[in-house]
C-alpha positions in Angstrom: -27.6 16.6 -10.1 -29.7 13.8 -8.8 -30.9 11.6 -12.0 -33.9 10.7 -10.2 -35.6 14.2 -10.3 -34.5 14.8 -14.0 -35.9 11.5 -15.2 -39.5 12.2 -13.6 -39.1 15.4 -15.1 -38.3 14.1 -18.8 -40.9 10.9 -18.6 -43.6 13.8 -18.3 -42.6 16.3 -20.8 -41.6 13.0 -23.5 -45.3 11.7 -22.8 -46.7 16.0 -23.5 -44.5 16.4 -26.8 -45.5 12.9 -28.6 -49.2 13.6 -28.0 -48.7 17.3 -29.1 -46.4 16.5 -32.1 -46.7 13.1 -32.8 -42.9 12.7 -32.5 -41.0 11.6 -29.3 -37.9 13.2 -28.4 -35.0 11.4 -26.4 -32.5 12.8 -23.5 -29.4 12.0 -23.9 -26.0 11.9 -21.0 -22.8 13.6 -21.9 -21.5 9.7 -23.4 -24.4 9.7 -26.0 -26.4 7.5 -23.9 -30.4 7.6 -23.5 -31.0 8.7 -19.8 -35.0 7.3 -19.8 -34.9 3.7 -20.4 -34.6 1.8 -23.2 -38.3 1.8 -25.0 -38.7 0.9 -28.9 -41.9 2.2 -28.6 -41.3 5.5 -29.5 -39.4 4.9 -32.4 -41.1 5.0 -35.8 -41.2 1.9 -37.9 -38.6 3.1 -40.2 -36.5 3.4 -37.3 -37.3 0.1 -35.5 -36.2 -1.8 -39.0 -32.7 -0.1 -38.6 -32.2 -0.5 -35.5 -32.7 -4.3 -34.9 -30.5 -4.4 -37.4 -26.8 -5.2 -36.8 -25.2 -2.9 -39.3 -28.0 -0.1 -38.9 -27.5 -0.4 -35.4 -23.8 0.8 -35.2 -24.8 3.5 -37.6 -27.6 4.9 -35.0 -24.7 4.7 -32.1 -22.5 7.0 -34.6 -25.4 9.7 -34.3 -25.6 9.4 -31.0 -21.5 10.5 -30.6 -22.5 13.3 -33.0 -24.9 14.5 -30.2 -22.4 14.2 -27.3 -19.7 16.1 -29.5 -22.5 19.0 -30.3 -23.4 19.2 -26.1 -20.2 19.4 -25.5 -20.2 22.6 -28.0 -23.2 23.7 -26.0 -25.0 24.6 -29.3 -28.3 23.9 -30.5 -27.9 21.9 -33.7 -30.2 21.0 -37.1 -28.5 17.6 -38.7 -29.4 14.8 -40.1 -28.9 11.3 -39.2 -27.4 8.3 -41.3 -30.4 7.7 -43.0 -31.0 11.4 -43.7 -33.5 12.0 -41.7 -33.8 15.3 -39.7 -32.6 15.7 -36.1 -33.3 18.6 -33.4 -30.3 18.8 -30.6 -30.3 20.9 -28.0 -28.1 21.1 -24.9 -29.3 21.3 -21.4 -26.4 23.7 -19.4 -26.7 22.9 -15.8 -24.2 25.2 -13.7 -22.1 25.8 -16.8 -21.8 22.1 -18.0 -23.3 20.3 -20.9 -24.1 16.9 -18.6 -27.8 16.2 -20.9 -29.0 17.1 -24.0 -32.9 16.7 -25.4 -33.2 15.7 -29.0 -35.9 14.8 -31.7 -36.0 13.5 -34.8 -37.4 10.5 -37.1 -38.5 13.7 -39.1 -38.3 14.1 -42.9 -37.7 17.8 -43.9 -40.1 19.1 -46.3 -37.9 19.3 -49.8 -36.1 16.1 -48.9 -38.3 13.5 -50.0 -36.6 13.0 -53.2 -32.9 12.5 -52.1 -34.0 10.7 -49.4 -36.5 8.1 -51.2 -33.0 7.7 -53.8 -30.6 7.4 -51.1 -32.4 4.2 -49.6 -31.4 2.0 -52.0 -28.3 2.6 -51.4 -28.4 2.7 -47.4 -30.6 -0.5 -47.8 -27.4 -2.3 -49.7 -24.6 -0.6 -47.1 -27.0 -2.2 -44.0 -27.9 -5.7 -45.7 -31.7 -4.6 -45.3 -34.8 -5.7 -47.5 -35.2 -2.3 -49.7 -39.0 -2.9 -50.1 -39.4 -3.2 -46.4 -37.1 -0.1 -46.2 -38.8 1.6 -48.9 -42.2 0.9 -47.1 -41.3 1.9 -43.9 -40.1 4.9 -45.2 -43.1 6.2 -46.9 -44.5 6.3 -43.2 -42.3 8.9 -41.9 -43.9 12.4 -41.2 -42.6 14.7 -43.2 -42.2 18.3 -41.1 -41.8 21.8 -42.9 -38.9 24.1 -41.9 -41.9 26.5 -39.3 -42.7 23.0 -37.7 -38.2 23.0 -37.0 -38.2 26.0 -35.4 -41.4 25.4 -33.6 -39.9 22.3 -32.5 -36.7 24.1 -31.6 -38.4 27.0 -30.1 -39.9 24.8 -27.4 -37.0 22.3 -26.9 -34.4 25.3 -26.3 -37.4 26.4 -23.7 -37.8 23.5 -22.4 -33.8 22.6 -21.9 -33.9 26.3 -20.0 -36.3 25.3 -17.8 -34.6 22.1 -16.8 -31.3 24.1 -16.4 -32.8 26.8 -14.1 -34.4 24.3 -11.7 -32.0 22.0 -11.6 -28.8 24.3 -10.9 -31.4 25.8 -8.2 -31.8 22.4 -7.0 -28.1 22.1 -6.9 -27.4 25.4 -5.4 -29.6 24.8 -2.6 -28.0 21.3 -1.9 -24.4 23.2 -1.7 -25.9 25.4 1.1 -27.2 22.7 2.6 -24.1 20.6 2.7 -22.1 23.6 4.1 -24.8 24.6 6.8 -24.5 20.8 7.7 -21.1 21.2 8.1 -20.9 24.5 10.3 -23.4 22.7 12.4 -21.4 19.4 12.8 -18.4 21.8 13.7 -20.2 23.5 16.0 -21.4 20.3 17.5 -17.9 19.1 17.7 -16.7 21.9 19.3 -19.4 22.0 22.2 -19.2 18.0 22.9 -15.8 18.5 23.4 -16.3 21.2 25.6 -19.0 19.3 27.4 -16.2 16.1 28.0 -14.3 18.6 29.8 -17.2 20.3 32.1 -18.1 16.2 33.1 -14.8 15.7 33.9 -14.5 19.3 36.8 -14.6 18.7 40.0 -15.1 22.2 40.5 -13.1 24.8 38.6 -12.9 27.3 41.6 -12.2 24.9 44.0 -9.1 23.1 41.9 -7.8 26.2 40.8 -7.4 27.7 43.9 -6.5 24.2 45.5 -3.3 24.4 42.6 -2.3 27.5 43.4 -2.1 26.7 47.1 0.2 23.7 46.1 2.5 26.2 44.1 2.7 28.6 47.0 3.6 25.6 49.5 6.1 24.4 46.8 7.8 27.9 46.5 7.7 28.2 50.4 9.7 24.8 50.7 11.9 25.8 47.6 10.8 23.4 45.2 11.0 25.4 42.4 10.6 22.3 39.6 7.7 21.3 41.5 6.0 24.8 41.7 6.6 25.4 38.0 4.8 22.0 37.2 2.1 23.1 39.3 1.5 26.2 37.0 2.0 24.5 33.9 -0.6 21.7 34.7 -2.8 24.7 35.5 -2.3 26.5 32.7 -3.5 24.0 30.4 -6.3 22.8 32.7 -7.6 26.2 32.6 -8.0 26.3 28.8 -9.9 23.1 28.9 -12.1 24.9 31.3 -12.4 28.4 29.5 -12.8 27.6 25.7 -15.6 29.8 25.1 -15.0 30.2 21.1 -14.3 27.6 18.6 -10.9 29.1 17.3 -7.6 30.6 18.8 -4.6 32.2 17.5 -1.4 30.1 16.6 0.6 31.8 19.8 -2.0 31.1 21.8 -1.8 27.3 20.8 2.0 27.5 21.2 1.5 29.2 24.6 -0.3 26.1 25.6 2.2 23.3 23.6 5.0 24.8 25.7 3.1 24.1 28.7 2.4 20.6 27.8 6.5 20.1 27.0 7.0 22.0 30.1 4.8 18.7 32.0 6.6 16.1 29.8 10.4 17.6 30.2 9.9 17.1 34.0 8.2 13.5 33.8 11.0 12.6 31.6 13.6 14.0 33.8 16.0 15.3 31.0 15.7 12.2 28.4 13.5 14.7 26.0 14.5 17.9 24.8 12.1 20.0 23.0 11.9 22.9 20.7 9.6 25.4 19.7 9.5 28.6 17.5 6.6 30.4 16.3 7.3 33.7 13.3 6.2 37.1 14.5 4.0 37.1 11.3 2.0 33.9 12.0 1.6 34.4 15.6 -2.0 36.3 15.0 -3.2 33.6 12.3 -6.1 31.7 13.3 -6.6 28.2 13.9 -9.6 25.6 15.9 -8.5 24.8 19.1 -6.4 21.9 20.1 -5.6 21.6 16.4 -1.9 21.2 17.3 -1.3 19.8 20.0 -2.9 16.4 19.7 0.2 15.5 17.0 2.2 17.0 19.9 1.1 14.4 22.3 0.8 11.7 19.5 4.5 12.1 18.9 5.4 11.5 22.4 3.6 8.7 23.4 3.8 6.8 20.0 6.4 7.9 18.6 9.3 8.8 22.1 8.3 6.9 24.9 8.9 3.4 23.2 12.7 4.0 22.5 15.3 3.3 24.7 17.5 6.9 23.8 17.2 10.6 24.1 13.6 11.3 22.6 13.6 15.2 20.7 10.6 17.2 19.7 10.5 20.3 17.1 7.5 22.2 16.7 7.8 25.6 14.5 5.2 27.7 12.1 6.6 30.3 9.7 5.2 31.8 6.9 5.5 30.8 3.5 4.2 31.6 0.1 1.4 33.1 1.5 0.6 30.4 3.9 1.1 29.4 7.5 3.3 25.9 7.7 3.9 24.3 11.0 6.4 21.6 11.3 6.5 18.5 14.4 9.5 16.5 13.9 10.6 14.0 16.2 13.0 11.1 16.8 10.8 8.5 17.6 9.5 4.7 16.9 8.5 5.6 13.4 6.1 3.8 11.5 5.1 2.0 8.3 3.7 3.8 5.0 0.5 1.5 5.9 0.1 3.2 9.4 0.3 6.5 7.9 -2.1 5.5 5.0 -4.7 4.4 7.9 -4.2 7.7 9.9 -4.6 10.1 7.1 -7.8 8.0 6.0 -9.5 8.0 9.8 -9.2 4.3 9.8 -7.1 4.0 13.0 -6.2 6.1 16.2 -4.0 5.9 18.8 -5.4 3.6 21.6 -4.4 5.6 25.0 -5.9 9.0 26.0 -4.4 12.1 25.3 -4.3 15.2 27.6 -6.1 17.1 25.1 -8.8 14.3 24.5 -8.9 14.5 20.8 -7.0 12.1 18.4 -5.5 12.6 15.0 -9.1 12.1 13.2 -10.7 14.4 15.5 -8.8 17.2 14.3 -8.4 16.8 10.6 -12.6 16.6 10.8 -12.1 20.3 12.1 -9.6 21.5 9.8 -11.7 19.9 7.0 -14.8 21.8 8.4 -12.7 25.0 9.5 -10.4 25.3 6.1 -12.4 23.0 3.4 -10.4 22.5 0.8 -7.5 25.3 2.1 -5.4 23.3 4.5 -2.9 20.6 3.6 -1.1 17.8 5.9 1.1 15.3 5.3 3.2 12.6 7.2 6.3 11.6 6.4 7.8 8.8 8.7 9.8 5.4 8.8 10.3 2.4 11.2 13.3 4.3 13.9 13.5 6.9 11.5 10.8 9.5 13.6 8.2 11.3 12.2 7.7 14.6 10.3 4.0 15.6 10.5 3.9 19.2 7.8 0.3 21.3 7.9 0.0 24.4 5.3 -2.8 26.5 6.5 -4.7 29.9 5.2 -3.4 32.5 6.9 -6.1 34.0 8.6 -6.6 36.5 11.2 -10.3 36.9 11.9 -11.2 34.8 14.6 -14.3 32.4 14.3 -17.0 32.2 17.1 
């Protein structure tokens, strides 16, 4: 809740009640603490004399942890301070926490005079104060009936609902807000990246047809390794070309991976073996494009490419309690706890371009946007000990536009 708007709020309605009433009422936080500041002004001169004192200070701190217990009870409360004089708490409830209450008091409850008025000299010896002054300042405190409590109460309950209602509006409307903000930034996402990829066509007709001109010619001279290149390098141009919604299925993202490893097992010619398996029961579950692959390429060209032996790559998603977990493993480089730290935060990414264009933070933004607080990933990794990147996502089947 923003304290600004609250405090505006309370400045006004203190300055109403003390020229209706005569008395001042205070709002306190959730720790006891006054959330206007600090004025001795609207303290009564009883009040002032305790409180500049150093004993009588600590005593007025004590009432104020009384209120904070009796907000946390969410109750309104009739008590009495220290001193015995009467005080009016009332909590304010903002979507179903205590965070503020109101309060009033430096009120003497008609009936009371007599205890109190005995019970100063006493107080006036426990705080080290001058009992004339105290007796003096005491006279001056108004002394209220039990109709002007609930009157009091009446209109501080109404008041504290009034705060409540508009503020967990207030709050309400800022959650929409903040998740209207983030389907748009998602969506924005989504269509820059697209747009990279339309900057970067020659022409889609004209490639496309150009590629599969070079597989035919490649079949006709035999060169079967060099035709099935051809098709894989089409197939994942094409989905950079035609990505009309913001989501696709996990086989269809695997369909895709395996023509990336496809590309790399020929460029590496046999020194990288690959793996992947998908569960019939995951292969519907839905997921933002190029949300996989990226750690795909990262694994290769960070993690396999600087060692000097066979480089291996596992990707697999199976279900489990209820969830969709996809596992890349591989053999590579490795790296420091600090590295990982600095990925996972968005503080670093990998310095050369990927095929799919997006780096690690680019697709944990998505994920965050896509899943909120539903998706997990961790990495697990170690100088020449490769990498084991683990994502738990909803299962989900309904395809977002």
């Amino acid at each position: 809740m923003p304290k600004l708007n609250i405090i505006r709020m309370m400045e006004k309605v203190n300055k109403t009640f003390v020229s209706v009433t005569g008395h001042s009422i205070s709002f306190m936080d959730d720790k006891g603490r006054s959330v206007l500041p600090f004025n001795m002004n609207i303290f009564s001169d009883f009040c002032k004399y305790v409180i500049n004192s150093e004993k009588g200070c600590k005593k007025c701190l004590e009432c104020n942890n009384i209120i904070e217990h009796g907000c946390i009870d969410m109750s309104p409360r009739v008590s009495q301070c220290y001193m015995g004089l009467t005080m009016i708490t009332i909590p304010i409830v903002i979507s179903g926490k205590c965070n503020y209450s109101v309060t009033c008091g430096q009120m003497l409850m008609s009936g009371d005079q007599k205890g109190f008025f005995e019970e100063l000299h006493i107080k006036a010896n426990e705080l080290e104060l001058d009992k004339n002054k105290l007796l003096k300042y005491g006279k001056r405190v108004k002394v209220v009936s039990e109709k002007d409590i609930e009157t009091r109460m009446m209109f501080l309950s109404m008041l504290a609902e009034y705060i409540s209602i508009t503020e967990t509006q207030l709050e309400m409307s800022k959650q929409y807000t903040r998740q209207l903000e983030d389907k748009i930034k998602l969506e924005k996402n989504l269509r820059e990246t697209q747009f990279r990829f339309l900057q970067a066509q020659i022409s889609p007709h004209f490639l496309f047809n150009t590629l599969n001109l070079v597989t035919r010619v490649a079949l006709n001279e035999k060169a079967g390794k060099t035709a099935d290149l051809i098709y894989s390098l089409s197939d994942l141009l094409r989905r950079s070309y035609k990505t009309p919604q913001c989501s696709c299925t996990l086989g269809e993202e695997f369909h895709y991976i395996d023509s990336y490893l496809n590309i790399q097992d020929i460029r590496y010619s046999g020194l990288l073996k690959t793996e992947t398996f998908i569960e019939a029961e995951v292969e519907n579950a839905v997921i933002p494009v190029f949300s996989l692959q990226p750690f795909v390429e990262n694994a290769i060209i960070h993690g396999i490419e600087p060692i000097d032996r066979e480089g291996f790559i596992s990707i697999s998603a199976t279900r489990e309690n209820g969830r969709v977990l996809v596992r890349i493993n591989d053999n590579g480089s490795g790296m420091k706890q600090e590295t990982i730290d600095k990925i996972l935060q968005g503080k670093i990414e990998p310095s050369r371009v990927q095929a799919s264009g997006m780096g690690i933070k680019n697709v944990r933004e998505r994920l965050d946007l896509y899943f909120g607080d539903g998706y997990q990933m961790k990495i697990k990794s170690g100088l020449d000990q490769g990498t084991e990147v683990t994502i738990f996502i909803p299962l989900i089947f309904e395809r977002g536009e």
